[in-house]
DRENDO-1510 file (C-alpha; in Angstrom, 1 decimal, always signed):
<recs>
REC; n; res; u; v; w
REC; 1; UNK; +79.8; +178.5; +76.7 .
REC; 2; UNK; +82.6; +177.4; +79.6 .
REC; 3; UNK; +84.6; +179.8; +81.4 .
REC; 4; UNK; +87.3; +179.7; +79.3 .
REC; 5; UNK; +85.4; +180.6; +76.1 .
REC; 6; UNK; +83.8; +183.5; +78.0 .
REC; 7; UNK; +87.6; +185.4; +78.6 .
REC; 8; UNK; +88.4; +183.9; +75.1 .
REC; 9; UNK; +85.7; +186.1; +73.6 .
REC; 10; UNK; +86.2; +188.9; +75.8 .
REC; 11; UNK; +90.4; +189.2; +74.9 .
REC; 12; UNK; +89.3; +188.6; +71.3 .
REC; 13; UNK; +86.9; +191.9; +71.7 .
REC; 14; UNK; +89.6; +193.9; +73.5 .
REC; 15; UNK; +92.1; +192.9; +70.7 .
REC; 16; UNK; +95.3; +194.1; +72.4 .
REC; 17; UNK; +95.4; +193.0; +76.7 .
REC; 18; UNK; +98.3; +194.0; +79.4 .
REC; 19; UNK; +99.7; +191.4; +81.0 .
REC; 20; UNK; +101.2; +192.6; +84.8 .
REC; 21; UNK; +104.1; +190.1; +86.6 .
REC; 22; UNK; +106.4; +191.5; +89.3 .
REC; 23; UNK; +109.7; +192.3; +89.1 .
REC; 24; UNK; +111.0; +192.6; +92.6 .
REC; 25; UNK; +108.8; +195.0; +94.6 .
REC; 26; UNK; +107.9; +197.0; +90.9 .
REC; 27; UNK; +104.9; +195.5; +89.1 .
REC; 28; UNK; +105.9; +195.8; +85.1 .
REC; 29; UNK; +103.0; +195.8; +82.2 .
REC; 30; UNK; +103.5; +195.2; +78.7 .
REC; 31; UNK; +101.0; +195.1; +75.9 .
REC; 32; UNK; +100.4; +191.3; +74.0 .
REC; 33; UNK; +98.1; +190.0; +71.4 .
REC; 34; UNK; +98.7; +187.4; +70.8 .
REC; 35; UNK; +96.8; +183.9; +72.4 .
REC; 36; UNK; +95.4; +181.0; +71.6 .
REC; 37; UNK; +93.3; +178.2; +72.8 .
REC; 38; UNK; +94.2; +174.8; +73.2 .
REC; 39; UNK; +92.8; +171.9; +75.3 .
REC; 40; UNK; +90.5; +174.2; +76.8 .
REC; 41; UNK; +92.9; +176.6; +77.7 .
REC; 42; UNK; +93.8; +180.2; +77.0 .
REC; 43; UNK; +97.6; +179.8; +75.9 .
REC; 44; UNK; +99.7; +182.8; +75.8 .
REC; 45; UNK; +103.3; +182.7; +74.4 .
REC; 46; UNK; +106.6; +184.8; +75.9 .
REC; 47; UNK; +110.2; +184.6; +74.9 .
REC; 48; UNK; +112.7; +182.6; +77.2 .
REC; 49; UNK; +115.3; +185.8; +76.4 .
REC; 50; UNK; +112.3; +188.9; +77.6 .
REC; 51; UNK; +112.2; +190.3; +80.9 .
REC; 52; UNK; +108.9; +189.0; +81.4 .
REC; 53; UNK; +109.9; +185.6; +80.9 .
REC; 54; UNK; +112.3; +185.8; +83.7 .
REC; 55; UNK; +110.0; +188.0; +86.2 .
REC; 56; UNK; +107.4; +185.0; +85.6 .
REC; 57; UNK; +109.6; +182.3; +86.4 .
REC; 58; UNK; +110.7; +183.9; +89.5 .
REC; 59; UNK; +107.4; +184.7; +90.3 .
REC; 60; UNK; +104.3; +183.3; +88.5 .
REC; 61; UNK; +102.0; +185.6; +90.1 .
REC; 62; UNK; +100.2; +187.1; +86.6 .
REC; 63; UNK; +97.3; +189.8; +85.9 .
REC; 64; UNK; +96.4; +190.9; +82.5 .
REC; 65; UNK; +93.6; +193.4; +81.7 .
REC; 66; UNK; +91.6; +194.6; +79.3 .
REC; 67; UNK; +88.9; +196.9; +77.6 .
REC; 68; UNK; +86.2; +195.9; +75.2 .
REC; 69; UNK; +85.2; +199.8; +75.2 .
REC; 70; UNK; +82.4; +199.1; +77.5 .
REC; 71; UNK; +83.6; +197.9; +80.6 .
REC; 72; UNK; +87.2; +196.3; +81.3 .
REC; 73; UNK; +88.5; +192.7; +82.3 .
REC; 74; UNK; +90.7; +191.3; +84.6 .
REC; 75; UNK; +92.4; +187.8; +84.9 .
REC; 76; UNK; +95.0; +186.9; +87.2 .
REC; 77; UNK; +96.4; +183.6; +88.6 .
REC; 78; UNK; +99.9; +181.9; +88.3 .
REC; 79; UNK; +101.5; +181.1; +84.9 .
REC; 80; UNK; +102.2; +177.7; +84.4 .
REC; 81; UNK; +104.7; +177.4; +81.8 .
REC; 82; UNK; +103.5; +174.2; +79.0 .
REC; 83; UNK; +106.6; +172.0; +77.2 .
REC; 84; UNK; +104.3; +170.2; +74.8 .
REC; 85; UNK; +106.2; +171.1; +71.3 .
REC; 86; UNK; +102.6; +171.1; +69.7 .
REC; 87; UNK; +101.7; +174.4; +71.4 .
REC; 88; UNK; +104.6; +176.1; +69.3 .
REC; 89; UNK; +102.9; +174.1; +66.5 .
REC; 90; UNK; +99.6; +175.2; +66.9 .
REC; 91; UNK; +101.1; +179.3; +67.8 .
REC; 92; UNK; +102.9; +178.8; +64.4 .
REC; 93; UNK; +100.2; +177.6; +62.5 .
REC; 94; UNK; +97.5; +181.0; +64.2 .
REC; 95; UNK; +100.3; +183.6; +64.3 .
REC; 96; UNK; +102.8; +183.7; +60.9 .
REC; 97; UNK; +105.1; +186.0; +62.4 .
REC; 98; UNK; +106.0; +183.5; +65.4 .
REC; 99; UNK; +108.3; +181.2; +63.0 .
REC; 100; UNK; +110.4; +184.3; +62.4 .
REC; 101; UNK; +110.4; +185.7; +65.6 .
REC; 102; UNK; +111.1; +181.9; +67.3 .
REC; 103; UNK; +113.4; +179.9; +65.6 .
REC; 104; UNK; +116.6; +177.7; +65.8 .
REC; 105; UNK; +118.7; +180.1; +63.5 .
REC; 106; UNK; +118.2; +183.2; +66.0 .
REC; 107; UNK; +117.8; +180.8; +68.9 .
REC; 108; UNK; +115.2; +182.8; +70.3 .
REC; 109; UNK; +112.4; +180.0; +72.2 .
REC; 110; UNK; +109.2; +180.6; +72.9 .
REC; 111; UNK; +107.7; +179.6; +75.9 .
REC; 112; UNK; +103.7; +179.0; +76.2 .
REC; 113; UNK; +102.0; +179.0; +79.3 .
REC; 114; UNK; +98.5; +179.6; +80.9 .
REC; 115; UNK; +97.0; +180.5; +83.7 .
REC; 116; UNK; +96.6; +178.3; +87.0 .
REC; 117; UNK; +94.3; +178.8; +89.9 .
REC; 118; UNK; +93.5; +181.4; +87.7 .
REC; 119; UNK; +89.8; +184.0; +88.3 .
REC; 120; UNK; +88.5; +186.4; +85.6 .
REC; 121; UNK; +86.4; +189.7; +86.9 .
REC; 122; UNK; +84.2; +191.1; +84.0 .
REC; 123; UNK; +83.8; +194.9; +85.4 .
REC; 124; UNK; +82.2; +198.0; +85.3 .
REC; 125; UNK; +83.5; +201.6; +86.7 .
REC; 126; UNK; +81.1; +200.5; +89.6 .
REC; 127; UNK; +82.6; +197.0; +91.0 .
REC; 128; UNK; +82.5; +193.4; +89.6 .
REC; 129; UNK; +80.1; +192.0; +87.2 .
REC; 130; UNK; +80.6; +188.4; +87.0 .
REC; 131; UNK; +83.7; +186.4; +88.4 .
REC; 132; UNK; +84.9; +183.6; +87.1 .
REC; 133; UNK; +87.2; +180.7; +88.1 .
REC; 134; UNK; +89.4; +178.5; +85.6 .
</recs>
């Protein structure tokens, strides 16, 4: 199993993840769900008109964490935003609510990314597990 399967099962587990960016000197958290994997990636998808959006292309620093129930997960790096038209494909074709949400009649774009010089940190209450690097 690579790395990036490992975190892939772990987020599936978890179900819903945070993902963290920073908005001036304020982190901000929001709940997603939604991913995907393509290329050997873990893809994640944010609108070009949401806060978080903007906070990542200002800064791309990036932690999202999660819980499986029996310990918790982090994974942090810098978002590197992806052009490739087939990722909005592919997101359409896993998620049926992304066509709606992202299309050329409400203008709303949705912009995929993943996760450059990116380390995951499988945890307990008691330190680090296993650590990753993707």
């Amino acid at each position: 199993m690579t790395n990036a399967e490992k975190v892939w099962a772990y987020l599936d587990r978890a179900q819903i993840f945070y993902v963290t960016t920073v908005d001036g000197d304020q982190p901000k958290c929001r709940p997603f769900s939604f991913k995907m994997m393509a290329g050997g990636k873990i893809y994640f998808g944010v609108g070009t008109f949401k806060d978080c959006y903007r906070q990542l292309a200002k800064n791309p620093k990036i932690e999202i964490a999660a819980s499986d129930g029996k310990g918790f997960f982090r994974y942090y790096g810098k978002a590197v935003f992806d052009e490739d038209p087939a990722l909005f494909r592919q997101a359409c074709e896993e998620a049926d609510y992304i066509p709606r949400m992202y299309n050329e009649k409400n203008g709303h774009k949705l912009q995929m990314f993943h996760l450059g010089e990116a380390t995951a940190e499988f945890r307990s209450l008691t330190g680090i597990q296993e650590s990753l690097s993707l």
